[in-house]
N, CA, C and O atoms as a GROMACS GRO file, in nm:
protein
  480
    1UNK      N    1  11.180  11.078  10.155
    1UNK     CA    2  11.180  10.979  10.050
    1UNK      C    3  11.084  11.022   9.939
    1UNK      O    4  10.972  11.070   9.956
    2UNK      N    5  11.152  10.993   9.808
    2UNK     CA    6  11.042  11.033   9.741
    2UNK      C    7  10.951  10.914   9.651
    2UNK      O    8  10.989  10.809   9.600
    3UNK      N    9  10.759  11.004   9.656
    3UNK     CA   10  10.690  10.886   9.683
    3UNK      C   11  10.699  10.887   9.528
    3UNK      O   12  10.720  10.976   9.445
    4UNK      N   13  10.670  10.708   9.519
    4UNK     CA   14  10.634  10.688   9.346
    4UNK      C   15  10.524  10.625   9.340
    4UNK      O   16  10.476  10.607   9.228
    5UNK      N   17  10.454  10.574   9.457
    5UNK     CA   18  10.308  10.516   9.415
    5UNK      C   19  10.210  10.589   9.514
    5UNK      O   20  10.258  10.654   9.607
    6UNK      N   21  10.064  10.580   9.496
    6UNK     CA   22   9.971  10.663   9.568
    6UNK      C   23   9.852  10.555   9.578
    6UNK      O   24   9.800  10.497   9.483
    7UNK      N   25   9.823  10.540   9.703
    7UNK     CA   26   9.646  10.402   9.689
    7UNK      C   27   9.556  10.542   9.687
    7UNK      O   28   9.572  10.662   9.712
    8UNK      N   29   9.452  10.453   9.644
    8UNK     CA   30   9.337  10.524   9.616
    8UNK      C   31   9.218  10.477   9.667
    8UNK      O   32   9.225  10.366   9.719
    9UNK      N   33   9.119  10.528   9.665
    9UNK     CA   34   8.952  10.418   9.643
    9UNK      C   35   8.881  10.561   9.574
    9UNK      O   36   8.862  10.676   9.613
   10UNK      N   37   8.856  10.486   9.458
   10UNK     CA   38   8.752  10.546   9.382
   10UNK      C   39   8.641  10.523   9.460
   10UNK      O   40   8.619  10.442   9.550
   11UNK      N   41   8.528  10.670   9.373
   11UNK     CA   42   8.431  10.662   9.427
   11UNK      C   43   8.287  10.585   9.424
   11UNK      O   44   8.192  10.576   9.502
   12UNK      N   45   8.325  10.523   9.268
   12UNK     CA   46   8.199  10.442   9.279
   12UNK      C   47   8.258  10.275   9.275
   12UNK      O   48   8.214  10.182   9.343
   13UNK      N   49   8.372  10.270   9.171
   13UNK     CA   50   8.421  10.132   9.174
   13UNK      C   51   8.428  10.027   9.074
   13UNK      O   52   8.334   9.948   9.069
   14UNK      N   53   8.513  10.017   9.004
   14UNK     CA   54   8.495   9.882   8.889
   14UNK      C   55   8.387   9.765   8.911
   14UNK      O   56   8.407   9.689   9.006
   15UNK      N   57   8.299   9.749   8.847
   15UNK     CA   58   8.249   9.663   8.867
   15UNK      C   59   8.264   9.542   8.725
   15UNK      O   60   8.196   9.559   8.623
   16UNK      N   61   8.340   9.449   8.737
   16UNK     CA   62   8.388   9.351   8.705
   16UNK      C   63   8.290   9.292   8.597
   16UNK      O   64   8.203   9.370   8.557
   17UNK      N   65   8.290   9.146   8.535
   17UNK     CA   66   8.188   9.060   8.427
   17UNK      C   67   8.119   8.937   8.570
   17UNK      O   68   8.030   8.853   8.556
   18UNK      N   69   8.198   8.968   8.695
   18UNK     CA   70   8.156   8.867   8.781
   18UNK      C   71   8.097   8.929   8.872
   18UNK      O   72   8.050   8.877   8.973
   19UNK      N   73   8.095   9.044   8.845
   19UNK     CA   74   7.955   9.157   8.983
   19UNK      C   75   8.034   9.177   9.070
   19UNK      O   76   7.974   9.238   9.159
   20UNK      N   77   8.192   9.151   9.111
   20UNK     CA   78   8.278   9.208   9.208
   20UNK      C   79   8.312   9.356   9.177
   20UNK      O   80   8.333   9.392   9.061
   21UNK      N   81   8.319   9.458   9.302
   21UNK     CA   82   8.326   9.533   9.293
   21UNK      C   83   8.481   9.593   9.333
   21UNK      O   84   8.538   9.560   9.436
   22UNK      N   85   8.530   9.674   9.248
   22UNK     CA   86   8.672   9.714   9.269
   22UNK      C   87   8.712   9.859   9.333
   22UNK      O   88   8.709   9.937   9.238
   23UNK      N   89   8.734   9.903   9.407
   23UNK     CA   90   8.701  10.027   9.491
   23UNK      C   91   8.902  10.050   9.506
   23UNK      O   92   8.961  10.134   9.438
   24UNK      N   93   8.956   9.982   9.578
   24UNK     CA   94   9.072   9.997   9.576
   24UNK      C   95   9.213  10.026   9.505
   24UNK      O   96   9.181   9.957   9.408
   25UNK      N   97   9.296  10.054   9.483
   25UNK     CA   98   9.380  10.083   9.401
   25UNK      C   99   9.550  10.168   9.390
   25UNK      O  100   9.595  10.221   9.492
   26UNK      N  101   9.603  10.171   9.303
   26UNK     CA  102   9.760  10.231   9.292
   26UNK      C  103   9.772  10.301   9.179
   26UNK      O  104   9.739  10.274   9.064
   27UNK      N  105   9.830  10.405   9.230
   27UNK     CA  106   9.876  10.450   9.111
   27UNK      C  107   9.990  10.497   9.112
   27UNK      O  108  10.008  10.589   9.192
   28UNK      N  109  10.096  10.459   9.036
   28UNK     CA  110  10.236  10.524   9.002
   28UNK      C  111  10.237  10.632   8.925
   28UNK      O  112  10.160  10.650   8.831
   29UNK      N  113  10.331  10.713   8.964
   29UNK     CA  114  10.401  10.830   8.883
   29UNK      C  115  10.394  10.790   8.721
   29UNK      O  116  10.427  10.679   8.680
   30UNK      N  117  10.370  10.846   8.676
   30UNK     CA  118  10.363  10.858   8.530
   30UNK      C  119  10.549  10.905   8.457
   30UNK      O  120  10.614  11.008   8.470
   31UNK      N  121  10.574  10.796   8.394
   31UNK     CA  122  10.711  10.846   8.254
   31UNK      C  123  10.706  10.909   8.169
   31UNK      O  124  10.594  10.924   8.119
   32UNK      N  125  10.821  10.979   8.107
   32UNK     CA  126  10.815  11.007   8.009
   32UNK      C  127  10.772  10.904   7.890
   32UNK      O  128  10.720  10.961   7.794
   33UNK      N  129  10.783  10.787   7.881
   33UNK     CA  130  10.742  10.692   7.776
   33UNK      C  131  10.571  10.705   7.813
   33UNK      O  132  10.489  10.676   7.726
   34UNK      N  133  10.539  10.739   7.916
   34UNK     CA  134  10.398  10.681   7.980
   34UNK      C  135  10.326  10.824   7.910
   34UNK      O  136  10.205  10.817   7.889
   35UNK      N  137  10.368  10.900   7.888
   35UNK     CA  138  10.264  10.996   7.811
   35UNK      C  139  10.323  11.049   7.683
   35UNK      O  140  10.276  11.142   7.616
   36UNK      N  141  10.423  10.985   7.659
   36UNK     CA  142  10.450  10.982   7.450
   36UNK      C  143  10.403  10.904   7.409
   36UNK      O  144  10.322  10.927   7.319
   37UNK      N  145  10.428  10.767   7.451
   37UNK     CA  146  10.403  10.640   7.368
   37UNK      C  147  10.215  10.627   7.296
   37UNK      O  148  10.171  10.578   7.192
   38UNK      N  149  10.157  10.689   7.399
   38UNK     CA  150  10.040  10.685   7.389
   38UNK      C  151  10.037  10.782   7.257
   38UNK      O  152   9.958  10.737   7.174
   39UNK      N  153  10.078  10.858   7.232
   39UNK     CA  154  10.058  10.968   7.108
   39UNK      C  155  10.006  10.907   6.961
   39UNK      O  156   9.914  10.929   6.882
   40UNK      N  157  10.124  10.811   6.972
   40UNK     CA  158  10.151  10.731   6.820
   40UNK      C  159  10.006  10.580   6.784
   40UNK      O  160   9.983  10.504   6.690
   41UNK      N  161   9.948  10.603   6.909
   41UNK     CA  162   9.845  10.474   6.914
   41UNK      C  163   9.705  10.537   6.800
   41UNK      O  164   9.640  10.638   6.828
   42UNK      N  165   9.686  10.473   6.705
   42UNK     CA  166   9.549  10.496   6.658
   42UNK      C  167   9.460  10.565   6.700
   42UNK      O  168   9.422  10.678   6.669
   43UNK      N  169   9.400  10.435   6.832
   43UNK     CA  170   9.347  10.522   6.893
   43UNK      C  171   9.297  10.664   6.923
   43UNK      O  172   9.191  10.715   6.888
   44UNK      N  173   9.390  10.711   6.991
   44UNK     CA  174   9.458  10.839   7.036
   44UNK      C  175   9.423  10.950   6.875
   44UNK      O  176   9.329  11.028   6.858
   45UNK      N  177   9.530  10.918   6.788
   45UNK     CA  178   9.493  10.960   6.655
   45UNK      C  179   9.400  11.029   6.649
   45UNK      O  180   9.394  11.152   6.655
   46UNK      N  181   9.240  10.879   6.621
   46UNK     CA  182   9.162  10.928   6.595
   46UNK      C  183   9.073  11.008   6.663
   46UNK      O  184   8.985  11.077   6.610
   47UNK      N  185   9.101  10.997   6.794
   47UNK     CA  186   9.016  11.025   6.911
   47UNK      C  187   9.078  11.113   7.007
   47UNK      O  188   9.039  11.080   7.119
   48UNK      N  189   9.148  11.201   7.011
   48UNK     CA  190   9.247  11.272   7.165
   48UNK      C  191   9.189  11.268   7.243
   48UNK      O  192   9.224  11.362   7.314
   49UNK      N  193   9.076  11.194   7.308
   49UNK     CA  194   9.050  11.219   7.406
   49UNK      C  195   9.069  11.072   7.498
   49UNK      O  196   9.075  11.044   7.618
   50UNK      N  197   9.074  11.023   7.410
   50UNK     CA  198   9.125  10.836   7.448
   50UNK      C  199   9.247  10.851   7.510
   50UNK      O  200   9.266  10.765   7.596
   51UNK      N  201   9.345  10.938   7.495
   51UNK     CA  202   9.438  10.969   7.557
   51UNK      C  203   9.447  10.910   7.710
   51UNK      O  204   9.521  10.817   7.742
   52UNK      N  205   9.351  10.985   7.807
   52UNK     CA  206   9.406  10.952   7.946
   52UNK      C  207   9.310  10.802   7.943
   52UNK      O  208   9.319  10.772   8.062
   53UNK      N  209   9.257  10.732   7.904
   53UNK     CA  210   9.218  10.590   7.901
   53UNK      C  211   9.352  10.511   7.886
   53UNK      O  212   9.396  10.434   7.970
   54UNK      N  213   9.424  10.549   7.734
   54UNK     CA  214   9.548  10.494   7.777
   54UNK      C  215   9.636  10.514   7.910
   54UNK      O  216   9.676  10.436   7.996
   55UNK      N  217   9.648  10.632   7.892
   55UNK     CA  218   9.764  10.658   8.001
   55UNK      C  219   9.714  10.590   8.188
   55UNK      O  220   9.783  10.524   8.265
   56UNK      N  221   9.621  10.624   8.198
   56UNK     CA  222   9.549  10.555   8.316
   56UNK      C  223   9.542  10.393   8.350
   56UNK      O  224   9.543  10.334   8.458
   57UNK      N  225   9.536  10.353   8.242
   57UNK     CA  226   9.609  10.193   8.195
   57UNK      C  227   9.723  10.156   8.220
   57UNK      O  228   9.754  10.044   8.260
   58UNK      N  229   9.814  10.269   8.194
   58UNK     CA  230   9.988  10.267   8.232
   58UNK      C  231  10.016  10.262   8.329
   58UNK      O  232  10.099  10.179   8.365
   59UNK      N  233   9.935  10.385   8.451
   59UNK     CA  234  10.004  10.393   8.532
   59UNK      C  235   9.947  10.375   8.674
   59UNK      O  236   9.997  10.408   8.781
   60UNK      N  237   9.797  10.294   8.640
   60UNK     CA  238   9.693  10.257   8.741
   60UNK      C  239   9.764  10.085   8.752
   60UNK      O  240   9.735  10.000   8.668
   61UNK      N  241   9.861  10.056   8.870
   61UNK     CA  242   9.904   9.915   8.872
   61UNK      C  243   9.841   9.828   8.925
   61UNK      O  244   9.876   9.710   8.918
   62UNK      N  245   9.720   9.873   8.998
   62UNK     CA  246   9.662   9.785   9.102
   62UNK      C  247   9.524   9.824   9.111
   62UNK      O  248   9.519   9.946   9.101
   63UNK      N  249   9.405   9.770   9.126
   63UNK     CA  250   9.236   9.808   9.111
   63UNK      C  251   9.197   9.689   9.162
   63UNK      O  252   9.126   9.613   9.096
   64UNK      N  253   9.249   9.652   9.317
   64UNK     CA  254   9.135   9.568   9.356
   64UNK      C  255   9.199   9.419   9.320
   64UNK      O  256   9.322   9.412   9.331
   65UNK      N  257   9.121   9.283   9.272
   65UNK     CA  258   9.149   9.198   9.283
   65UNK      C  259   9.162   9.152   9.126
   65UNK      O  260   9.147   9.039   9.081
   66UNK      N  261   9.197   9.288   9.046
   66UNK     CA  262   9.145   9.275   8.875
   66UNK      C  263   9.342   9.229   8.835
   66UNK      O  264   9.435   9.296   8.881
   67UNK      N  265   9.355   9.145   8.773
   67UNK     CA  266   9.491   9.042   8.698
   67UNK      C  267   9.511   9.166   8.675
   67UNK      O  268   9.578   9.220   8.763
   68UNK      N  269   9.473   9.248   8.569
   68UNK     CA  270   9.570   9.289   8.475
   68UNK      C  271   9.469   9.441   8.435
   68UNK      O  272   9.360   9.438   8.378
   69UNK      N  273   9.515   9.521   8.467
   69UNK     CA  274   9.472   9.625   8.462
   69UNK      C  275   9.489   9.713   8.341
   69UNK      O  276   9.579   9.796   8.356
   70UNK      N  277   9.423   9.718   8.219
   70UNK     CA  278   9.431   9.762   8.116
   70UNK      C  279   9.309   9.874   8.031
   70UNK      O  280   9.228   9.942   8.095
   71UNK      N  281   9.319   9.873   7.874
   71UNK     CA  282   9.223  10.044   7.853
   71UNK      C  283   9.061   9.980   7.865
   71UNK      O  284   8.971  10.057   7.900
   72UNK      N  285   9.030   9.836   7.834
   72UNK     CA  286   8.886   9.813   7.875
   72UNK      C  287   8.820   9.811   8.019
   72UNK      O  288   8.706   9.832   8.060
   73UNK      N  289   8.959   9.772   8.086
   73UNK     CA  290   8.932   9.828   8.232
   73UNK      C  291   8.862   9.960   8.245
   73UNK      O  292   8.745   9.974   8.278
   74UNK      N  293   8.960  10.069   8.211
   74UNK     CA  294   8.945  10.212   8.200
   74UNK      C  295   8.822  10.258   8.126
   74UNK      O  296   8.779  10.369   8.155
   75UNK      N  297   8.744  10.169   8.010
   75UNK     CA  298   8.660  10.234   7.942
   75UNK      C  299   8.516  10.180   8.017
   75UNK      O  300   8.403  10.223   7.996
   76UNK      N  301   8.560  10.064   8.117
   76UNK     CA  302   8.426  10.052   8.195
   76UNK      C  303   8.391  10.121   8.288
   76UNK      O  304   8.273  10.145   8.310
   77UNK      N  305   8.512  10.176   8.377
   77UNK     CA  306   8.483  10.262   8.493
   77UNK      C  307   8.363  10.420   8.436
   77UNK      O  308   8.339  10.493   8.340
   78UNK      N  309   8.319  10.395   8.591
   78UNK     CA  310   8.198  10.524   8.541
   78UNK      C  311   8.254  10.624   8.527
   78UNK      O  312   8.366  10.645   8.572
   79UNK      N  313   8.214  10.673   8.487
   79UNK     CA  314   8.258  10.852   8.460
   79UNK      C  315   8.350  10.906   8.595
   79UNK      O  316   8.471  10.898   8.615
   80UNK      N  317   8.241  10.965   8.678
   80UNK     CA  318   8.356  10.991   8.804
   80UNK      C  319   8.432  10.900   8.843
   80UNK      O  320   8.519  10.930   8.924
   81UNK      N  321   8.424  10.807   8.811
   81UNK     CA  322   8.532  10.745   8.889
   81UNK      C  323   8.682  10.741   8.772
   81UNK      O  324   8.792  10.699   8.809
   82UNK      N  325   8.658  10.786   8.654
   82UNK     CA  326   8.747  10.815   8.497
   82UNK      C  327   8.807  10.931   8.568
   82UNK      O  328   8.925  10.941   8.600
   83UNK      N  329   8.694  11.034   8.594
   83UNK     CA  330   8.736  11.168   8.638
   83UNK      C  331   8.819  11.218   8.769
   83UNK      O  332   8.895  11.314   8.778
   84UNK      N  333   8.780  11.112   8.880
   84UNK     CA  334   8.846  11.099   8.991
   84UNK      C  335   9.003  11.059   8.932
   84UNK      O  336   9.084  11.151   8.943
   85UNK      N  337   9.053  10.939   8.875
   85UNK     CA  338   9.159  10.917   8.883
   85UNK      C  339   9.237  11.017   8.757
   85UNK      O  340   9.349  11.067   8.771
   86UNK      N  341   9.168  11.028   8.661
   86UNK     CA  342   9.258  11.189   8.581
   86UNK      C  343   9.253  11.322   8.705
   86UNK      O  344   9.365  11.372   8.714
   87UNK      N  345   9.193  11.361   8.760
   87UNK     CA  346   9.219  11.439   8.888
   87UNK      C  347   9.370  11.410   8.974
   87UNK      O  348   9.462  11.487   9.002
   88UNK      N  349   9.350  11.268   9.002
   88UNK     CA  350   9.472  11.246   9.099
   88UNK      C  351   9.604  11.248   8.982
   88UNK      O  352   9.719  11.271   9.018
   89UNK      N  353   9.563  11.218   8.831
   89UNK     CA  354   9.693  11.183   8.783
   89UNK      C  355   9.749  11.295   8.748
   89UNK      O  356   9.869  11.281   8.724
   90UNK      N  357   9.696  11.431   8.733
   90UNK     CA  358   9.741  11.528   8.732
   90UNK      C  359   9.778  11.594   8.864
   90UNK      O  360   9.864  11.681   8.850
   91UNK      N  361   9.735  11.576   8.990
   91UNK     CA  362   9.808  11.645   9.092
   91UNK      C  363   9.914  11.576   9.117
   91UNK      O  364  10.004  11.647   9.162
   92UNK      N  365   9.946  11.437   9.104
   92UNK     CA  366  10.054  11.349   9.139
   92UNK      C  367  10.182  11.351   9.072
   92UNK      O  368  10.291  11.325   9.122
   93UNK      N  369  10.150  11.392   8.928
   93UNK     CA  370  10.241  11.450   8.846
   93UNK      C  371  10.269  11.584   8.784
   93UNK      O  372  10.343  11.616   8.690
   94UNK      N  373  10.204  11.642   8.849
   94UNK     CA  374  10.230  11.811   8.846
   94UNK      C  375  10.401  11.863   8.923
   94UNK      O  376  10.447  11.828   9.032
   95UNK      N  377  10.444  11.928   8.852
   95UNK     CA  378  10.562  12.010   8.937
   95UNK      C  379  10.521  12.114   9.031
   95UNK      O  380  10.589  12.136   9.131
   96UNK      N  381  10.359  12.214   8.994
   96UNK     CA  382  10.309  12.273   9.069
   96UNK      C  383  10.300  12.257   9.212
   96UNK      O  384  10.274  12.149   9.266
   97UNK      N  385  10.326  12.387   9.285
   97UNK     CA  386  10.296  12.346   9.396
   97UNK      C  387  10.142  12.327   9.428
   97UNK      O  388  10.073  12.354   9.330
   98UNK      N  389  10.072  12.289   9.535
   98UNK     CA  390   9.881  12.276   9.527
   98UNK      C  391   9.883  12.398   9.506
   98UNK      O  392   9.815  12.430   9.409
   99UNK      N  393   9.978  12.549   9.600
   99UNK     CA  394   9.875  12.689   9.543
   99UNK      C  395   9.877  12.755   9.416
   99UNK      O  396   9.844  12.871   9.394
  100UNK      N  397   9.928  12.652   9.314
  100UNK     CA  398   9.930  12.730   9.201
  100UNK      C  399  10.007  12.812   9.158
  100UNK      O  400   9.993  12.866   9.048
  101UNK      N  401  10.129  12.841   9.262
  101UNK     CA  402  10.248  12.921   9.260
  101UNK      C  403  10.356  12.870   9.170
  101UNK      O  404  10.348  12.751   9.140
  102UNK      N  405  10.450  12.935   9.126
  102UNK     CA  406  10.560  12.934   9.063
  102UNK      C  407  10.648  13.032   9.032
  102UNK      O  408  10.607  13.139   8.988
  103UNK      N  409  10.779  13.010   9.052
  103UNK     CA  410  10.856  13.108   9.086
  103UNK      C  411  10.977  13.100   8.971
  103UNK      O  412  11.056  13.007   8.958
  104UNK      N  413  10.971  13.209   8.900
  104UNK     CA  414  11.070  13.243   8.791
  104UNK      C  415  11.247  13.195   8.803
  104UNK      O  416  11.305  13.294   8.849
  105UNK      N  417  11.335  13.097   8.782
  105UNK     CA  418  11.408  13.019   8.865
  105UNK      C  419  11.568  13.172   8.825
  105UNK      O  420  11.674  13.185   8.886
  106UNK      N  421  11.502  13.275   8.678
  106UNK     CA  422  11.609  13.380   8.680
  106UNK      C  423  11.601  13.475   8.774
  106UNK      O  424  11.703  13.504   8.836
  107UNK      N  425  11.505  13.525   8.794
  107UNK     CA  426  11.444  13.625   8.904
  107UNK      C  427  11.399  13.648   9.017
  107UNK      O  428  11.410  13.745   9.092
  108UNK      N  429  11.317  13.500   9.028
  108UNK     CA  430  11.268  13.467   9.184
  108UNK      C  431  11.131  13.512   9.204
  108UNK      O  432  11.060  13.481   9.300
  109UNK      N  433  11.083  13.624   9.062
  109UNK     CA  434  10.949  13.681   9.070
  109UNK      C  435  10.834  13.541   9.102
  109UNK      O  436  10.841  13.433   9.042
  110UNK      N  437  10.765  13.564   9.175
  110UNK     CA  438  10.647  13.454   9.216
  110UNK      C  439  10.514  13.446   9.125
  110UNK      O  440  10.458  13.532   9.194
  111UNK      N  441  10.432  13.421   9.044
  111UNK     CA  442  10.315  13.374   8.994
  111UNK      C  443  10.225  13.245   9.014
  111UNK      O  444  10.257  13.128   9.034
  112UNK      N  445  10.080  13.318   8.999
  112UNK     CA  446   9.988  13.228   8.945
  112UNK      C  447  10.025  13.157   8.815
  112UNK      O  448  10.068  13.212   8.714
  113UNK      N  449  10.004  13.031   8.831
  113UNK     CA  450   9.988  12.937   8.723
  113UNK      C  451   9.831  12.871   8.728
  113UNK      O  452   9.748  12.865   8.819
  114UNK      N  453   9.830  12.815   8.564
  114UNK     CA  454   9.714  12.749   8.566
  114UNK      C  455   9.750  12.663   8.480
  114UNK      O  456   9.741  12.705   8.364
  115UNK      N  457   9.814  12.490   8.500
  115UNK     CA  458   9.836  12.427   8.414
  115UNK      C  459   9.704  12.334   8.320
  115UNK      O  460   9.600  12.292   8.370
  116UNK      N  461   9.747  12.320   8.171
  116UNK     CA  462   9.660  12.235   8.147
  116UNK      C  463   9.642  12.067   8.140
  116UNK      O  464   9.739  11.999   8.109
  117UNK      N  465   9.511  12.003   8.172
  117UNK     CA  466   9.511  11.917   8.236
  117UNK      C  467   9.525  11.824   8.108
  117UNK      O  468   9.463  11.842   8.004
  118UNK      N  469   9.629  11.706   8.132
  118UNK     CA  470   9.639  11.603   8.064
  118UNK      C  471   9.503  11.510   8.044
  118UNK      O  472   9.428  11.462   8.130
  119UNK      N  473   9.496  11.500   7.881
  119UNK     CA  474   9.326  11.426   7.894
  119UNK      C  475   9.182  11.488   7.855
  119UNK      O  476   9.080  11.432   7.816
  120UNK      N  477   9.215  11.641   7.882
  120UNK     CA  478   9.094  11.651   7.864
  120UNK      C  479   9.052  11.782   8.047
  120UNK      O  480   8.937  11.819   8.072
   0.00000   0.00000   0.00000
């Protein structure tokens, strides 16, 4: 079966305006709308690096006991824990295999790859 969502627990944890702490979480596969749409946002514009704040907003559905999971969500989380989930959102949506392999689909010749990471 193929998977479309992944739980998580970050490593340090949302911590909320009410001192609850958010450790838990989902994340879905990322769309094609889920990493264009973000292009055209101001934001983004002015800043490329705001990029995976949006997109992590998109496709982070679940964090714990938080309604509505959106980019101020994303701009509170600490650093590693920003960095932890751009980590997972690129292995989850990579075509790569983990060893970095890829295989020429005219030839069959095998290579190293080194993709670049969405975000930053």
């Amino acid at each position: 079966m193929f998977q479309t969502e992944f739980e998580f627990t970050l490593p340090c944890g949302y911590l909320d305006a009410a001192g609850t702490l958010h450790r838990e979480g989902v994340m879905r596969r990322a769309t094609a709308a889920d990493e264009i749409l973000p292009l055209k946002d101001a934001r983004v514009v002015r800043n490329p690096s705001y990029l995976i704040v949006i997109l992590l907003a998109r496709v982070v559905s679940r964090l714990g006991s938080v309604e509505q999971v959106n980019t101020k969500v994303m701009e509170d989380l600490y650093a590693s824990d920003l960095a932890y989930l751009q980590k997972l959102y690129n292995r989850i949506n990579s075509l790569e295999e983990a060893s970095g392999q890829a295989v020429c689909p005219s030839c069959s010749h095998k290579f190293s790859t080194e993709a670049a990471a969405v975000g930053g």
